[in-house]
C-alpha positions in Angstrom: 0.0 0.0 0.0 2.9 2.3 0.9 4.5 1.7 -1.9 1.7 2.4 -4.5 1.0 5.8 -2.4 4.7 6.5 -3.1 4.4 5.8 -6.9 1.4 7.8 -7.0 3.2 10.7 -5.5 6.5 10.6 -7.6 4.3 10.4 -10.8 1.7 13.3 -9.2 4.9 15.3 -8.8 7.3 14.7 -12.0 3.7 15.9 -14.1 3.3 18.6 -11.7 6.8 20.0 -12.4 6.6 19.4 -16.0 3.3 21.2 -16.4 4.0 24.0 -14.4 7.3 24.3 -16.5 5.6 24.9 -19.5 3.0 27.2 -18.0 4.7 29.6 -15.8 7.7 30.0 -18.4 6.1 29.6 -21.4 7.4 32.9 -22.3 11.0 32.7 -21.9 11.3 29.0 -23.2 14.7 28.9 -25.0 14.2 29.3 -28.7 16.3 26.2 -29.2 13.6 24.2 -27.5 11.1 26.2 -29.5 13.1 25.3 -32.9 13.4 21.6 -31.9 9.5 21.5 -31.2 9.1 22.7 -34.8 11.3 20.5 -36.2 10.3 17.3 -34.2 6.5 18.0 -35.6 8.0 18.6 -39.0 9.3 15.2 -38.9 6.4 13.7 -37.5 3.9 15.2 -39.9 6.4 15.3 -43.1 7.7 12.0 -42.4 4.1 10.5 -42.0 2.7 7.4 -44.7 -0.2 9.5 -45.6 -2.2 6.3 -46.8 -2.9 5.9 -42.9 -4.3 9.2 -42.7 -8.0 7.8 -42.3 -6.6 6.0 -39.3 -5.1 8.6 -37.2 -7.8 10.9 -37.8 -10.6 8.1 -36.8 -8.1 7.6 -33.8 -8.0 11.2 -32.9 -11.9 11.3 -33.3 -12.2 8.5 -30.4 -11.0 10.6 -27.9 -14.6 12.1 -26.0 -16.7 9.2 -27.6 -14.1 6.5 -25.7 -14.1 8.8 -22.6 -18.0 9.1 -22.2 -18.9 5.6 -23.7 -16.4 4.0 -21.3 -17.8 5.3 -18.2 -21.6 5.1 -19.2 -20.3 1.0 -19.2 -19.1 1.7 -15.9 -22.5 3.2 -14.6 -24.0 0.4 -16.4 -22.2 -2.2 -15.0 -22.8 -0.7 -11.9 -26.8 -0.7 -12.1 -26.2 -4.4 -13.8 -24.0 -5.6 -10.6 -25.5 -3.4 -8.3 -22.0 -2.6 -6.8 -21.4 0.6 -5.2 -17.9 0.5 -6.0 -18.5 0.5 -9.7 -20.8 3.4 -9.5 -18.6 5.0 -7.7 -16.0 4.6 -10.3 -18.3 6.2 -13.0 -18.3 9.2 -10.8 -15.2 10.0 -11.0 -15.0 9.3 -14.2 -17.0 11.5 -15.3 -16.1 14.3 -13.2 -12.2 13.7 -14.3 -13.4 14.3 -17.5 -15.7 17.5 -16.6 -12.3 18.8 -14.8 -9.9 18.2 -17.6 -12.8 20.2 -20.3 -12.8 23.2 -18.0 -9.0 23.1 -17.8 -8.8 22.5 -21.9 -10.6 25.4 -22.3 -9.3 27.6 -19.5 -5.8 27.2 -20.6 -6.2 27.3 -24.2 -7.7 30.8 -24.4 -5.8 32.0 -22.0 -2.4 30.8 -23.4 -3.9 31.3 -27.0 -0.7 30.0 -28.7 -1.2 29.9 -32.8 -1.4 26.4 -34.3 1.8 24.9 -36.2 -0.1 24.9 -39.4 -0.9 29.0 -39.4 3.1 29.1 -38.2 4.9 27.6 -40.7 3.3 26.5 -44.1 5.8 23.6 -44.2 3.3 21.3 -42.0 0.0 19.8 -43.4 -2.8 20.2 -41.9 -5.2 17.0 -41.9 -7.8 17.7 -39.8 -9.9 20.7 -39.5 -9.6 23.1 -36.5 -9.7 26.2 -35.4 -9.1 26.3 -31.2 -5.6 27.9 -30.3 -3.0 25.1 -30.0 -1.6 25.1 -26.2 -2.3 22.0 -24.6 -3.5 19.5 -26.5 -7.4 18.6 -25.3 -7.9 15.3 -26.8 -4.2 14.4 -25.6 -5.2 15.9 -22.0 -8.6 14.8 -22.2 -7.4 11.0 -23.1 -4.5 11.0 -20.7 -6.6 12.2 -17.9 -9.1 8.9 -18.6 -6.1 6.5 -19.2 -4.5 7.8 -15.7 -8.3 7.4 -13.9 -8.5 3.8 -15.2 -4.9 3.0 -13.8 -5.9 4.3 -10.9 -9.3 3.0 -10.1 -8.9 -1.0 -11.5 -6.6 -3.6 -11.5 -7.4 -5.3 -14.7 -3.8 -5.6 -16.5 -5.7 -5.8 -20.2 -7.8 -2.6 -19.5 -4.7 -0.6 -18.3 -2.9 -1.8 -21.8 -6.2 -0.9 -23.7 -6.6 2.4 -21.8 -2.6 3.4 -21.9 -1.9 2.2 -25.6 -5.4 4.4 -26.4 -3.8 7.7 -25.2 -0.9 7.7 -26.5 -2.2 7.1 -30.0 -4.5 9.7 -29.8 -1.6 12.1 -28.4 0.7 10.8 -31.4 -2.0 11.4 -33.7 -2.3 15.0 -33.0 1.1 15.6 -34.1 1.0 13.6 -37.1 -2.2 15.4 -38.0 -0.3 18.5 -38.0 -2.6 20.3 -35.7 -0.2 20.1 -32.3 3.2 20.9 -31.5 5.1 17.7 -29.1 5.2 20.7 -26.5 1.6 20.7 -26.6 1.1 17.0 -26.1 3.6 16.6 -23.4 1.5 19.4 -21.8 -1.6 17.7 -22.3 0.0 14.4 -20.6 1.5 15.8 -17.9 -2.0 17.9 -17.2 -4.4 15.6 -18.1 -2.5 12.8 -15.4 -2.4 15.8 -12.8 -6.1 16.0 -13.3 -6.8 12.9 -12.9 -4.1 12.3 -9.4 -6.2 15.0 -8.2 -9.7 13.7 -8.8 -8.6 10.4 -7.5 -7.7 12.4 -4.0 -10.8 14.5 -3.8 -13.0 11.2 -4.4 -10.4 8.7 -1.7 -10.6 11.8 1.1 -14.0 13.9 0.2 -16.9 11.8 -1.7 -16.4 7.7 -0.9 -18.0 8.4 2.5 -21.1 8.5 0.2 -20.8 5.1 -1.2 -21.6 1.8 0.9 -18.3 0.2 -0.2 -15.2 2.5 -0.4 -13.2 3.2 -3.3 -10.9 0.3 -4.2 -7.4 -0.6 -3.3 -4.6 -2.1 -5.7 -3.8 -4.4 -2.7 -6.6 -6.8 -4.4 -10.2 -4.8 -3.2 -10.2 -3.0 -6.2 -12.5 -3.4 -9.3 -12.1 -5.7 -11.8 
């Protein structure tokens, strides 16, 4: 138990770091990190088989319909098995992904930073869009799910589905064109941050309210 509450908070606090890194200093960020951004995406996007096209843009479609779909299962396993732990799970499920929409949108129109495509006219654009850039939302959105899953069940398969899920959508939105890898690593490091801290507010503030707490990876926890 003390050792998965350590792992928790070495994870919680590397993404912390990394996020606030971006955000605070966004600014002053050397331009050799800002040229090596550009020219990792170039590479990416430039570098792409574009016959597979169709499938990272049906991959980078999946991101909200996953999120909600997967946790209306949960509430629907959870009227189905009439376990409070379950519906408890599709709580915070849900509100991780209400949390990781308001920050999305907070942060993007506050940070308003201009899409690679209207930067540079040496990077395709695939996919049509026209939010600013900084973070990515489907690759915070995703990430904050993945991290939620990891968190709440112990089911080895569903972490593999949930993990290998988010990173293809984040890789997608550079290969897309529409996202700089500054703006994905962002939207990793946020979108796990939101979800560390949902997982808190539900363990200290909100399992009172269900008969069965929430569970434990020390074998109580969903499966």
């Amino acid at each position: 138990m003390m050792k998965n509450i350590g792992i928790k908070i070495i994870i919680f606090s590397i993404c912390a770091i990394i996020a606030l890194l971006i955000l605070l200093n966004w600014s002053s960020i050397a331009p050799s990190f800002l040229q090596n951004d550009q020219l990792i995406l170039h590479e990416i996007n430039n570098g792409r088989v574009t016959a597979f096209d169709s499938i990272f843009v049906f991959l980078t479609n999946t991101s909200s319909y996953v999120a909600l779909g997967g946790t209306a299962l949960v509430f629907l396993l959870s009227f189905v098995k009439k376990s409070p732990v379950l519906k408890k799970c599709g709580w915070q499920l849900l509100v991780t992904f209400l949390c990781a929409f308001i920050v999305i949108k907070t942060l993007k129109y506050s940070i308003n930073r201009e899409r690679p495509f209207d930067t540079y006219t040496t990077i395709d654009q695939i996919v049509e869009i026209d939010t600013p850039s900084f973070p990515s939302g489907h690759t915070l959105e995703s990430a904050a799910m993945a991290a939620t899953v990891v968190l709440l069940f112990s089911n080895k398969a569903l972490w593999a589905f949930a993990i290998t899920w988010a990173m293809s959508v984040a890789f997608s939105r550079m290969l897309l064109g529409v996202h700089y890898p500054s703006d994905v690593l962002a939207g990793i490091s946020l979108g796990i941050l939101v979800a560390f801290l949902c997982d808190w507010f539900f363990r200290k503030r909100i399992s009172a309210y269900f008969t069965d707490h929430s569970p434990e990876k020390s074998g109580n926890q969903a499966t």
